[in-house]
C-alpha positions in Angstrom: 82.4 78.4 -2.9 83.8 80.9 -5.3 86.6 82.3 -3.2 90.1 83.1 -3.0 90.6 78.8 -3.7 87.9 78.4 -5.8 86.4 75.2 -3.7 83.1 73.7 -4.5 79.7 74.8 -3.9 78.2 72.8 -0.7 75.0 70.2 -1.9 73.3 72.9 0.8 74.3 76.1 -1.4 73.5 74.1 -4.4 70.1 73.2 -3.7 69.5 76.7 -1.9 70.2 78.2 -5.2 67.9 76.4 -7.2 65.0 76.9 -4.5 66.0 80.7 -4.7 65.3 80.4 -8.3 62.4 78.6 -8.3 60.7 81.0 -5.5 62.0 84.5 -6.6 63.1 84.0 -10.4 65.1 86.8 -12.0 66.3 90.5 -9.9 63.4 92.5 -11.3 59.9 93.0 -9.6 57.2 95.0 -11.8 58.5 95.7 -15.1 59.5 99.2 -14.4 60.7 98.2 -10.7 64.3 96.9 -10.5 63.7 95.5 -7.1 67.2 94.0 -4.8 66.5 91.2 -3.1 68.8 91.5 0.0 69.4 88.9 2.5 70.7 88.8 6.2 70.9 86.6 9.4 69.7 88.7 12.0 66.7 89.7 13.8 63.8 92.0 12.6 64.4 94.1 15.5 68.4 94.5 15.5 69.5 97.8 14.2 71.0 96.4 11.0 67.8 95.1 10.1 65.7 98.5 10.7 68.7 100.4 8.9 68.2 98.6 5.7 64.4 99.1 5.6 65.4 102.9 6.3 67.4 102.2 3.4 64.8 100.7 1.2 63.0 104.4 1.9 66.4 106.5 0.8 66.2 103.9 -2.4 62.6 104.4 -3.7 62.5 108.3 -2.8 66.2 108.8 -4.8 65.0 106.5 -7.5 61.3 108.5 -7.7 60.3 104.4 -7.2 62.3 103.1 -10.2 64.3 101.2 -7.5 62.8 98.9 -4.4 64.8 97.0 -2.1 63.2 93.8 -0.5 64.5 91.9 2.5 65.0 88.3 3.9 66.2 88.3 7.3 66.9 86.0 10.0 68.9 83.3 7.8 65.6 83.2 5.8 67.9 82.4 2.5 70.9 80.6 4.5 74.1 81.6 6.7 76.6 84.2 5.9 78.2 82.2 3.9 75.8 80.6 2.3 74.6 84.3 1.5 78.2 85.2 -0.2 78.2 82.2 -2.6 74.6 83.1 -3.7 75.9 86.9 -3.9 79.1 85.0 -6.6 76.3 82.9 -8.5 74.5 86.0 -9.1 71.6 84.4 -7.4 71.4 87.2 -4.7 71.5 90.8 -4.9 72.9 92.3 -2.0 73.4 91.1 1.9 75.1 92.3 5.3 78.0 90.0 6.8 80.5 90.1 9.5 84.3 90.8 8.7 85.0 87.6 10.4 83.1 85.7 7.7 84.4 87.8 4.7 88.0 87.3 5.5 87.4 83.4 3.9 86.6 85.4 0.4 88.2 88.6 0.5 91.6 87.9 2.7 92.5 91.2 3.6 89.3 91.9 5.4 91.3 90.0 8.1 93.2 92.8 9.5 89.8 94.5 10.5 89.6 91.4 12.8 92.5 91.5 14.4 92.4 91.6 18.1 93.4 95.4 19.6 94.0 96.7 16.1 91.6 99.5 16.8 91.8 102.0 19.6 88.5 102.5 20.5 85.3 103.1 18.3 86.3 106.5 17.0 89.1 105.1 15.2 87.9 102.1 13.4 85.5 104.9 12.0 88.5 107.3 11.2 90.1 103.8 9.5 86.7 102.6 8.0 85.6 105.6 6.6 88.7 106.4 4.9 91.4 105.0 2.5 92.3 102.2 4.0 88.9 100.8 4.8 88.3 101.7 0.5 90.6 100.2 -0.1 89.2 96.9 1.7 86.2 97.2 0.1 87.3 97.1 -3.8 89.7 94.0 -2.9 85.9 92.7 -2.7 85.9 92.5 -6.1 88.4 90.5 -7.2 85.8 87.4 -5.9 82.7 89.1 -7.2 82.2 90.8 -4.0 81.7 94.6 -4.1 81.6 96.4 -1.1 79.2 99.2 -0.2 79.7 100.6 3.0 80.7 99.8 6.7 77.7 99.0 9.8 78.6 99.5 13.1 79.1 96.5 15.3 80.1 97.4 18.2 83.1 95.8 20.0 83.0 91.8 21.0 83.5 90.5 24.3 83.1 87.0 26.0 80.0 85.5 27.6 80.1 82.4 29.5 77.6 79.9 31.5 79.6 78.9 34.4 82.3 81.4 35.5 83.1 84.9 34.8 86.1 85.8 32.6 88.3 88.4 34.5 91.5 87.8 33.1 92.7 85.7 30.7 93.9 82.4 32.7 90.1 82.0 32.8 89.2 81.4 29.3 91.9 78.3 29.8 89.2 75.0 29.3 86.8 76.7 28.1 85.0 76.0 24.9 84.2 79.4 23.1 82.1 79.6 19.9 83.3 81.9 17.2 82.4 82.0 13.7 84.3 80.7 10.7 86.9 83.0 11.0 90.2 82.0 10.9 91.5 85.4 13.1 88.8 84.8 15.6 90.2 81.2 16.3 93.5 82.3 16.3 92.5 84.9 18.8 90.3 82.4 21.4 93.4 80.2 21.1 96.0 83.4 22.1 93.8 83.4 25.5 93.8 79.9 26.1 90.5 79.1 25.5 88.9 76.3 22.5 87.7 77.8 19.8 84.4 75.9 18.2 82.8 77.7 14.7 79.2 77.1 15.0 76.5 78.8 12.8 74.7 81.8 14.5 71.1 80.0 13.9 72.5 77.3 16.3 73.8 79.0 19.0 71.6 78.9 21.6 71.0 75.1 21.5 74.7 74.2 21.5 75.0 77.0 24.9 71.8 74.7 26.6 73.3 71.4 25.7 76.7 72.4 26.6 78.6 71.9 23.4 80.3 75.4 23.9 81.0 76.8 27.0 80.3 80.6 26.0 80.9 82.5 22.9 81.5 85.7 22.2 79.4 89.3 20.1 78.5 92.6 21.1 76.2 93.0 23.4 72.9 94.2 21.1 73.4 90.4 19.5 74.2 89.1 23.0 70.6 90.4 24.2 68.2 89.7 21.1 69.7 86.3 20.5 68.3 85.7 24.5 71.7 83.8 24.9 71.9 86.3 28.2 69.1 83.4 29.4 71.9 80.8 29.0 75.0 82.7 30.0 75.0 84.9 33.1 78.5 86.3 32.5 79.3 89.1 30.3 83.3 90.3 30.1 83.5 93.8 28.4 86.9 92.8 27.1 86.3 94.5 23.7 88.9 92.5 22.1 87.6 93.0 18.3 85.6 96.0 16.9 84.7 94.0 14.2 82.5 96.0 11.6 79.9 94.9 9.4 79.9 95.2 6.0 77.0 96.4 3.1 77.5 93.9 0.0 76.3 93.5 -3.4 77.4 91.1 -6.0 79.0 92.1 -9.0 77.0 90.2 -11.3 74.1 92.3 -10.0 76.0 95.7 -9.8 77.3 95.4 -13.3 73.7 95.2 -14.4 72.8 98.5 -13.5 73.3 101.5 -15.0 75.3 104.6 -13.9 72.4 106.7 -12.0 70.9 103.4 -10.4 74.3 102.7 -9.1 74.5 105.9 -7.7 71.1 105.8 -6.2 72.1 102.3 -4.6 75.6 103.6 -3.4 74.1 106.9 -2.0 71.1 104.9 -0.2 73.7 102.6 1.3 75.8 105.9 3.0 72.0 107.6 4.2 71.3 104.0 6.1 75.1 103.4 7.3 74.7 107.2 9.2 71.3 106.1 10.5 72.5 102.6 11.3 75.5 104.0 13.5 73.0 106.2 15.8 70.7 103.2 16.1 73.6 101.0 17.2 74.4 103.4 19.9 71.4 103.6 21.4 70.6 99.7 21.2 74.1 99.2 22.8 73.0 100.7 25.9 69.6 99.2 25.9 71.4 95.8 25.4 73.1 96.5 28.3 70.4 97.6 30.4 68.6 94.7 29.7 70.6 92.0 30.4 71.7 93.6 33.5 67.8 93.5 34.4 67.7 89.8 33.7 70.7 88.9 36.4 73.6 88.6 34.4 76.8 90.2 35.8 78.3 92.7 33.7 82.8 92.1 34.4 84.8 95.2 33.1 88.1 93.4 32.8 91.6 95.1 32.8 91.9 95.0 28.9 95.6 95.6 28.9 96.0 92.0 30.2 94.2 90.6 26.6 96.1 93.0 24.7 99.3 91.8 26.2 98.3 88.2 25.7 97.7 88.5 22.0 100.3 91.1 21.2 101.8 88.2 19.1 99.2 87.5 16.9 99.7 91.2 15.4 103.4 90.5 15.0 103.3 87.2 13.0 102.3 89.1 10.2 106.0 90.9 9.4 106.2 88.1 7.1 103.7 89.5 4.7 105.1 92.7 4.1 101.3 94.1 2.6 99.0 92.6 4.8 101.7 94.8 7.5 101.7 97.4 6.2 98.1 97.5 6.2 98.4 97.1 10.2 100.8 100.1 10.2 98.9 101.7 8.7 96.0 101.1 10.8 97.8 102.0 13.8 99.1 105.0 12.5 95.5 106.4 11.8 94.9 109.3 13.9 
């Protein structure tokens, strides 16, 4: 992987990359079409999804059709990270990915992960939308990362098959599945649960044979991943609002010229204002229907998780930038 360590590619990314080749060949469709391939892991119904194709439209009617975006979801070309290392090869255009997974190649995409850094909603928008979450997304670059623009995602919270998490003493035992993301272990591990990275695509098995005990998301991926079938228990503890982000490798954005950047750029802040209404209305619907299907909807105290992990903002007074950044953060109005 081409990140902040430089480690190798996985045989898996190596291989995927030459199939990728072999299959889709260079970034261009019809001669006069610069087509984006863009890839994701989620489902053709999530809002994410329906945001980019809205975004494909912005894209061909600012372009007058010079510019096409076609897209590969549900893990179609790999995992997140699998998606990032194609993105560095210059073997991928453009995909979506969680904070949680960029903070392995960009590292101070972390603080965005940090449990209770955020308020509420409104202010990780104020903080997104302005110079600090810029400032985020050009650090992108340094690994050949470039960073578009923010999705919503909602705020995560902890489902489980056996017994509700009201407090938490409860998570204490369990094992919870998180993705690669160094904060969100650190975070499981603050409340005294196990944390176990597992790939999304996997999920679901790994709840029915038991090898986690729960996991947590927000609760649009909570209800079209069907895990609500596995896990009857649904804590709105909230503990991350943990943002998406719109990516597109450098290799590729260094190939375009000035007006298709801005086309591409412009197309990406039409579909993030579309994307954020979409989210708010799937919320609820998530909600709704999970509710339907019998599984019991705890609204924690959420003070007593903030408490709990109050520490794991604190360690950081060490790294004086990476702090300031928190300040900063928490100083947002």
């Amino acid at each position: 992987m081409l990140s902040l360590h430089r480690t190798k590619f996985s045989v898996f990314s190596k291989a995927l990359v030459v199939l990728f080749l072999a299959l889709f060949g260079g970034c261009a469709g019809k001669e006069d079409i610069n087509t984006i391939k863009l890839a994701h892991g989620l489902d053709v119904n999530h809002s994410v999804h329906l945001a980019m194709v809205q975004m494909g439209v912005y894209l061909d009617s600012l372009s007058n059709g010079k510019m096409q975006i076609e897209i590969y979801p549900n893990q179609q070309l790999g995992t997140q990270r699998q998606s990032l290392e194609l993105l560095q090869l210059g073997s991928l255009d453009m995909t979506k990915v969680s904070v949680g997974v960029l903070e392995n190649f960009a590292p101070k995409m972390k603080v965005l992960g940090l449990p209770f850094v955020f308020r509420d909603r409104e202010h990780s928008f104020q903080v997104l939308d302005g110079p600090i979450g810029q400032e985020l997304l050009d650090e992108g670059e340094k690994y050949w990362l470039k960073g578009l623009g923010y999705y919503d995602a909602g705020s995560r919270s902890f489902y489980t098959k056996e017994r509700p998490v009201e407090r938490p003493e409860d998570l204490k035992g369990l094992k919870i599945r998180v993705m690669e993301s160094i904060t969100a272990m650190e975070m499981v591990r603050g409340l005294g649960g196990s944390p176990t990275p597992i790939s999304w695509g996997e999920l679901y098995t790994s709840l029915q044979q038991g090898v986690v005990d729960g996991a947590e998301n927000n609760p649009p991926s909570f209800y079209l991943s069907k895990h609500y079938e596995v896990c009857k228990y649904y804590s709105l503890d909230e503990h991350t609002v943990l943002p998406d982000v719109i990516l597109v490798g450098t290799n590729t954005w260094n190939k375009l010229n000035e007006q298709e950047q801005k086309w591409l750029k412009h197309a990406v802040d039409l579909s993030v204002i579309y994307q954020r209404k979409l989210w708010a209305i799937s919320e609820k619907e998530a909600l709704d229907a999970v509710t339907e299907a019998g599984v019991e909807i705890i609204r924690p105290d959420k003070k007593l998780f903030a408490e709990k992990l109050a520490a794991n903002l604190e360690q950081y007074k060490n790294d004086p930038e990476f702090y300031r950044l928190i300040k900063e953060i928490q100083e947002t109005k």
